[in-house]
C-alpha positions as CSV (number, residue, x, y, z in Angstrom):
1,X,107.7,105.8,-114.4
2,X,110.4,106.0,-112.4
3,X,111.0,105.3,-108.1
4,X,112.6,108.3,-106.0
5,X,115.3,106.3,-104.1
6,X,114.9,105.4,-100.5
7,X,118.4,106.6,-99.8
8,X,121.3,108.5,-100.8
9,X,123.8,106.3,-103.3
10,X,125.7,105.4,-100.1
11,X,122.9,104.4,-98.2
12,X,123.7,107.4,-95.3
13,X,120.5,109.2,-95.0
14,X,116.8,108.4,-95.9
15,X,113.8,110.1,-96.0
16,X,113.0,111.0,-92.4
17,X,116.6,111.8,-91.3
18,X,117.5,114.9,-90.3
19,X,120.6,117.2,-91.1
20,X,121.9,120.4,-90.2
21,X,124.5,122.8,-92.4
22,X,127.9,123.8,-91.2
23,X,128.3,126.5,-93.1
24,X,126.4,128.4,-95.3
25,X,125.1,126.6,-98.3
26,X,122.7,127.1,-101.0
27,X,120.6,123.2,-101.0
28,X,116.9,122.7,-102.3
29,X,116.0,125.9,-103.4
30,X,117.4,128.2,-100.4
31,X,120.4,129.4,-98.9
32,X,120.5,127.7,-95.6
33,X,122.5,129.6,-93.2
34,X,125.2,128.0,-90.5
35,X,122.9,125.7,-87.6
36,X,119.5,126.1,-90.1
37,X,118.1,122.2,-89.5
38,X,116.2,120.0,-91.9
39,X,114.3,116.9,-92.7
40,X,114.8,114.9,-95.8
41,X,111.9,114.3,-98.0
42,X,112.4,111.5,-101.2
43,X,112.3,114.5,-103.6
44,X,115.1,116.3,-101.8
45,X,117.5,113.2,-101.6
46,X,116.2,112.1,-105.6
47,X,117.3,116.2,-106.0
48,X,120.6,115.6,-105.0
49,X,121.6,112.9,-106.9
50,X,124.2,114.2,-109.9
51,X,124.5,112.6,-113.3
52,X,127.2,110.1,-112.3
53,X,124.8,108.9,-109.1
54,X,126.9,110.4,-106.5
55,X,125.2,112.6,-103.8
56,X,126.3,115.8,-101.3
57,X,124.3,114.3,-98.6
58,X,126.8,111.4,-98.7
59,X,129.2,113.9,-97.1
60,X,127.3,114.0,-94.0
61,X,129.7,112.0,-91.8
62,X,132.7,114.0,-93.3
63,X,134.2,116.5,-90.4
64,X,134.8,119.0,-92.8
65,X,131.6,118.5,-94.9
66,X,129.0,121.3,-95.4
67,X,126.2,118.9,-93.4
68,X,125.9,117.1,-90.3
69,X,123.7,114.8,-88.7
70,X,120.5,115.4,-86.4
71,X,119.9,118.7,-85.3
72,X,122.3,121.5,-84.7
73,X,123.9,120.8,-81.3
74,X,122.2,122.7,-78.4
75,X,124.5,125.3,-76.8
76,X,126.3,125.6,-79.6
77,X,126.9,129.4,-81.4
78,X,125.5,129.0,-84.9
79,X,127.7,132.3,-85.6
80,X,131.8,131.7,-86.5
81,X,134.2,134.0,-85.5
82,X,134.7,137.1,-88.0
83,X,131.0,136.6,-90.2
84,X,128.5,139.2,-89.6
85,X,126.0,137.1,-87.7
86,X,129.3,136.9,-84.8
87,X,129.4,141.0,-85.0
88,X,126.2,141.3,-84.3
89,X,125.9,138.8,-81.2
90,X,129.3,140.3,-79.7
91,X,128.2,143.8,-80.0
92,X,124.3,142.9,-78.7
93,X,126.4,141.0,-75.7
94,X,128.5,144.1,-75.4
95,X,125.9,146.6,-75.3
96,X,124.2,144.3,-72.4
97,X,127.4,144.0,-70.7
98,X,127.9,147.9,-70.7
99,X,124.4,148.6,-69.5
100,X,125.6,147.6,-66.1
101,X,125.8,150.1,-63.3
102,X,128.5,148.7,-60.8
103,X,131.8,148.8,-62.7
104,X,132.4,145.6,-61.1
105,X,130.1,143.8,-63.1
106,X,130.1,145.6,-66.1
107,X,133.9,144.5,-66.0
108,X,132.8,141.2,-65.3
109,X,130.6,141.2,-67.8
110,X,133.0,142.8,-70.7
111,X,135.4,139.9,-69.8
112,X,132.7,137.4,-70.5
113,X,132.0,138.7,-73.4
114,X,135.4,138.5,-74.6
115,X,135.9,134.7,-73.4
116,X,133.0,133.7,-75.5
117,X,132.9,135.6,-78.9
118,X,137.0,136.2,-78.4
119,X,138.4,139.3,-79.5
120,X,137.3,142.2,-82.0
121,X,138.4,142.2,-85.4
122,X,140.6,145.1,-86.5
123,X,139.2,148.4,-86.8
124,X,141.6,149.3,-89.5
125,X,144.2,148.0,-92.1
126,X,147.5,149.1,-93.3
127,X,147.9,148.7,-97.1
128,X,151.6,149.0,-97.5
129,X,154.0,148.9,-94.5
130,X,156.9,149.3,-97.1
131,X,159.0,151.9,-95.5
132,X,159.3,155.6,-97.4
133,X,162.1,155.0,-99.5
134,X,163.2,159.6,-99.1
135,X,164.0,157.8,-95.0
136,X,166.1,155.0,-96.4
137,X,168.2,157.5,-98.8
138,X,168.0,159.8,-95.8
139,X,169.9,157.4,-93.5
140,X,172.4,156.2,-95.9
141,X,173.4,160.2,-96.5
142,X,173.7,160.4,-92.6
143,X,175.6,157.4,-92.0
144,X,177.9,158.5,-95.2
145,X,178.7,162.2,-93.2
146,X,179.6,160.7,-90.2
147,X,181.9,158.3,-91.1
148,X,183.4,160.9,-93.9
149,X,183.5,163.5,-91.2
150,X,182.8,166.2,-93.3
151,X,179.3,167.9,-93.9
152,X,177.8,167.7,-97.2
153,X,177.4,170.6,-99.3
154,X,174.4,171.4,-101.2
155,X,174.4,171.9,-104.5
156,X,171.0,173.2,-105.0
157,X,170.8,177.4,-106.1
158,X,167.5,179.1,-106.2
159,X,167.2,180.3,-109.9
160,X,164.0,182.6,-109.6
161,X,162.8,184.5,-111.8
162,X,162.6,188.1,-111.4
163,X,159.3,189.8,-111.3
C-alpha cells in the first residue's frame, strides 16, 4: 500500500491550500481557464508528482508560473489583453457605454472604457508592404529622362492581325 504525500516534493502546498491559474492550463482532468480557483485534495497533489518526484505545483511562488497562491485577486480582470474573453468584456462595456443618451457621458463612458480594456486590436492586416517593384522601375526610368534630358522613345509597335 502506498501514502499519498502530505505535500508537494518542496513542501509548498498541502492538501487544503488553495491555488489559482494564471493562464490557461489544462491540470486534473480540466482545462482551467485564466482566475478559475482551486483547492488541493491529496490525490491531486499525489497526481502531480512526475517520475523523477518533481511537481508543477512547486511553481506556485514563481512570478511567471502558470499558478498562484490563494484565490484569484479580487478586482482583478481574469481576461488579458488581445484573448477572446478581453473582446468580449470590451465590446459588452462598449455597448453599455454607447447606450447612453447625453453625448457627454457616453463620451465619458467610451473613454473609460478605453482606460480599462486599452485599445482595439486591428481590424485588418497587411500581408506584404514590399513596394510594387513596375513603381520602382518606374522611377528609375523618370529619374534617367530627366537627367538625360531627352524623352524616351518607345519601342513597342502594335503587330495585329488583320481580320
Amino acid at each position: 500500500m502506498t501514502t499519498k504525500p502530505l505535500k508537494t516534493p518542496q513542501g509548498k502546498l498541502k492538501p487544503g491550500d488553495q491555488i489559482h491559474f494564471k493562464r490557461p492550463i489544462s491540470a486534473f482532468g480540466f482545462v482551467r481557464g485564466r482566475g478559475d480557483s482551486l483547492t488541493l485534495t491529496a490525490d491531486m497533489i499525489a497526481g502531480s508528482i512526475d517520475r523523477l518526484g518533481r511537481s508543477w505545483l512547486d511553481r506556485v511562488d514563481d512570478e511567471d508560473g502558470p499558478i498562484g497562491r490563494g484565490a484569484w485577486p479580487d478586482g482583478q480582470p481574469k481576461w488579458s489583453y488581445g484573448t477572446p474573453d478581453w473582446e468580449e468584456a470590451r465590446e459588452t462595456a462598449r455597448r453599455v457605454a454607447w447606450s447612453h443618451a447625453d453625448p457627454k457621458t457616453r463620451a465619458e463612458s467610451l473613454a473609460h472604457v478605453e482606460e480599462i480594456f486599452g485599445p482595439s486590436l486591428p481590424t485588418s492586416r497587411t500581408l506584404n508592404s514590399a513596394p510594387d517593384p513596375s513603381i520602382r522601375i518606374a522611377d528609375g526610368q523618370e529619374q534617367r529622362r530627366r537627367l538625360a534630358g531627352v524623352r524616351q522613345v518607345s519601342t513597342y509597335t502594335p503587330s495585329e492581325r488583320e481580320v
